[in-house]
Residue, then its C-alpha position, 0 to 999 in steps of 0.5 A: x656930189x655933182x653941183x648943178x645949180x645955177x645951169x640953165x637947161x639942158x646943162x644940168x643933164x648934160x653934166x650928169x651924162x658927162x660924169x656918167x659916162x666918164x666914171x660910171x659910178x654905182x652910185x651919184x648924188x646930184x645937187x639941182x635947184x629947179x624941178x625941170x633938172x630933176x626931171x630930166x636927170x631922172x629920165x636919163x638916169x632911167x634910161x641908163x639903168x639907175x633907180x632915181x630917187x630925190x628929195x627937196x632939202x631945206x634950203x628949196x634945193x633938191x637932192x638926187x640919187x641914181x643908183x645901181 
């Protein structure tokens, strides 16, 4: 799971291209804390292919899942 909270945007993204990019996984889990990197992250994950669900956790934190 990839921990992007506490980044200021556009970090968040900037760190999901990175693993993107680099391992090309099937499938990634991102742990955000603000709904503007969910958005962005799941613009990037369309674009590149993935479905893109996510869901908000107990603690107000939102889960995504890109996946191929």
């Amino acid at each position: 799971m990839l921990d992007v909270r506490g980044l200021n945007c556009p970090m968040p993204v900037l760190a999901v291209q990175r693993e993107v990019k680099a391992n090309k996984p099937e499938t990634l889990e991102v742990l955000a804390d603000h709904m503007t990197a969910v958005q962005n992250i799941t613009r990037f994950g369309n674009s590149q292919g993935y479905h893109v669900e996510y869901r908000e956790n107990d603690d107000g934190d939102f889960v995504i899942t890109l996946s191929k």
